[in-house]
C-alpha positions in Angstrom: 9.8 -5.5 -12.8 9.3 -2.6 -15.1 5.9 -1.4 -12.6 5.3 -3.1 -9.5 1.9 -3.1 -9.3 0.3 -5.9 -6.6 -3.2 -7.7 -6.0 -3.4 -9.3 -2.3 -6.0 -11.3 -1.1 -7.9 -11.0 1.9 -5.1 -12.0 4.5 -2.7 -9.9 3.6 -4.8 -6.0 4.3 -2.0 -4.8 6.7 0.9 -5.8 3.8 -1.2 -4.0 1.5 -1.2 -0.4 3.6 2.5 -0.9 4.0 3.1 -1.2 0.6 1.1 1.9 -0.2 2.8 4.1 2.3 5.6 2.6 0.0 3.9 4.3 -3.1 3.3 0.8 -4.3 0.1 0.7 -6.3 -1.6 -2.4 -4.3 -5.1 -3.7 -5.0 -6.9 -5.3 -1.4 -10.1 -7.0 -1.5 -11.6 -8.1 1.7 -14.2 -10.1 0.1 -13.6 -11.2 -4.0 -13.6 -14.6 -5.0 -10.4 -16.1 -6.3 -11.2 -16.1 -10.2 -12.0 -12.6 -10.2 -8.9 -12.1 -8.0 -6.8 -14.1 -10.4 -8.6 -12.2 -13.8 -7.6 -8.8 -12.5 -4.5 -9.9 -11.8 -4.1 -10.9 -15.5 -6.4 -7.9 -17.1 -4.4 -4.9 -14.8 -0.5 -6.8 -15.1 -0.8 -7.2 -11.3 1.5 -9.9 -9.3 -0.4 -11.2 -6.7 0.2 -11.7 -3.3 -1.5 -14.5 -0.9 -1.6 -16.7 1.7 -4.0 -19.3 0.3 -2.6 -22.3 0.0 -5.0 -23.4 -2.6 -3.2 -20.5 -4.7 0.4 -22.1 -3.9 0.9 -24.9 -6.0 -1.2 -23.8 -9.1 1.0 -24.2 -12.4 -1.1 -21.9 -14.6 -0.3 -18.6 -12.4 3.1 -19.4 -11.0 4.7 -16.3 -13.3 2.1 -13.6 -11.1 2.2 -15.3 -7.4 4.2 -14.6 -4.1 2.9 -17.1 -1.7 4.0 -14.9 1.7 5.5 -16.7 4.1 5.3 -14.6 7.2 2.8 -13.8 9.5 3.9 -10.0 10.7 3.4 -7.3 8.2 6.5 -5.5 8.3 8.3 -9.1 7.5 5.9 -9.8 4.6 7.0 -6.0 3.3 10.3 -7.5 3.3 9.7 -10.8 1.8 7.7 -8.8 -1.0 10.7 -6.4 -1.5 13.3 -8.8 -1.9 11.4 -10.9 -3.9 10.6 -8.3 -6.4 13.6 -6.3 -5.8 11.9 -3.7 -5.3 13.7 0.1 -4.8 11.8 2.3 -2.6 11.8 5.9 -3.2 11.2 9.0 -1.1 9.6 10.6 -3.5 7.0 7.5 -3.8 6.0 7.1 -0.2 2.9 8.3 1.3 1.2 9.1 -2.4 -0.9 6.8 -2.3 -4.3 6.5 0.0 -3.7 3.9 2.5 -7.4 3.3 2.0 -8.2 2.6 -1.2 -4.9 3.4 -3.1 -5.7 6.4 -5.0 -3.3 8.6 -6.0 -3.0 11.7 -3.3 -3.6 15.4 -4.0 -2.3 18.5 -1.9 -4.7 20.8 -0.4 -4.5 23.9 1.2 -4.9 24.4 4.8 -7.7 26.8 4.1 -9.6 24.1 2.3 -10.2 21.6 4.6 -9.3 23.4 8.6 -13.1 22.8 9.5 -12.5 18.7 8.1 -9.7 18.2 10.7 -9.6 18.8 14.6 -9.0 22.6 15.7 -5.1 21.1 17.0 -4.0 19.4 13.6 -5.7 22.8 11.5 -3.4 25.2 14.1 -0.4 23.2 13.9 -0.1 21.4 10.9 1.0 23.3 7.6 0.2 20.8 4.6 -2.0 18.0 3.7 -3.3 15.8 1.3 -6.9 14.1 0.4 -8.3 11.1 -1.5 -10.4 12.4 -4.4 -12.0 8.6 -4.3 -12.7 8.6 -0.4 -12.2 12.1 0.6 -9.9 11.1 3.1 -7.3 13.8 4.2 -3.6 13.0 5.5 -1.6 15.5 7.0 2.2 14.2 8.4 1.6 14.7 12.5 3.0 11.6 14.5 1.4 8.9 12.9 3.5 9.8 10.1 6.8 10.4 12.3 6.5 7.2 13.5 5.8 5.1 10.0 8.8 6.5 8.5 11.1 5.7 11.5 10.0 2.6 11.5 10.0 2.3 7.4 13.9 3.8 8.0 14.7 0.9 10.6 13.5 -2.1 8.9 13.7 -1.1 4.9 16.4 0.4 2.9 15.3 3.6 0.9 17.2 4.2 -2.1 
């Protein structure tokens, strides 16, 4: 795949986080009905990925499905990226708002130390926000952890 760019429906929200801390650009709809899901699939060039079984067996959109298999999300991460052969890059991970999948901009400390508690403004030296959700990320634990744990179950190119 030239861009990997993913739909997933509404049973697959924790896949769809992953592959954004993944710098995947993943669509997740909790609530869309399955034609729309299927037309922005088509209009945006976007594989989709379900659980549905209804969505399975249809001949007319076997080129843009992954029917996922597994139930836990770090397994369906890995069913998605050996299906796709997809290469994950350092650079790539954690652009993306894990939220609603907009692209991440850096901020300065300055900007935002009165959006974040007094700890995380005092010990943490660069962050990001979500111009769509106004979200801001920073890389404390939270992020320590997702990497180790993208580092023991993924291979990073």
């Amino acid at each position: 795949m030239k861009e990997s760019k993913f739909i997933a429906d509404m049973m697959l929200g924790k896949l769809s986080k992953w592959l954004r801390i993944l710098g995947f650009d993943t669509l997740y709809y909790r609530d869309i009905e399955k034609d729309k899901l299927l037309a922005l699939a088509v209009k945006e060039n976007r594989q989709i990925l379900t659980r549905k079984t209804s969505l399975k067996d249809r001949k007319d959109i076997k080129n843009l499905l992954l029917f996922i298999k597994e139930n836990d999300p770090v397994k369906q991460l890995q069913e998605v990226i050996e299906h796709y052969n997809l290469k994950i890059k350092p650079q790539n991970v954690f652009t993306l708002c894990l939220i609603c999948n907009q692209k991440l901009k850096e901020i300065s400390a300055e900007l935002i130390k009165d959006k974040v508690p007094d700890y995380v403004a005092n010990t943490q030296k660069a962050f990001s926000f979500c111009p769509h959700c106004k979200r801001i990320f920073w890389k404390g634990t939270h992020y320590e952890n997702m990497w180790q744990r993208i580092k023991e179950t993924i291979k990073i190119q």
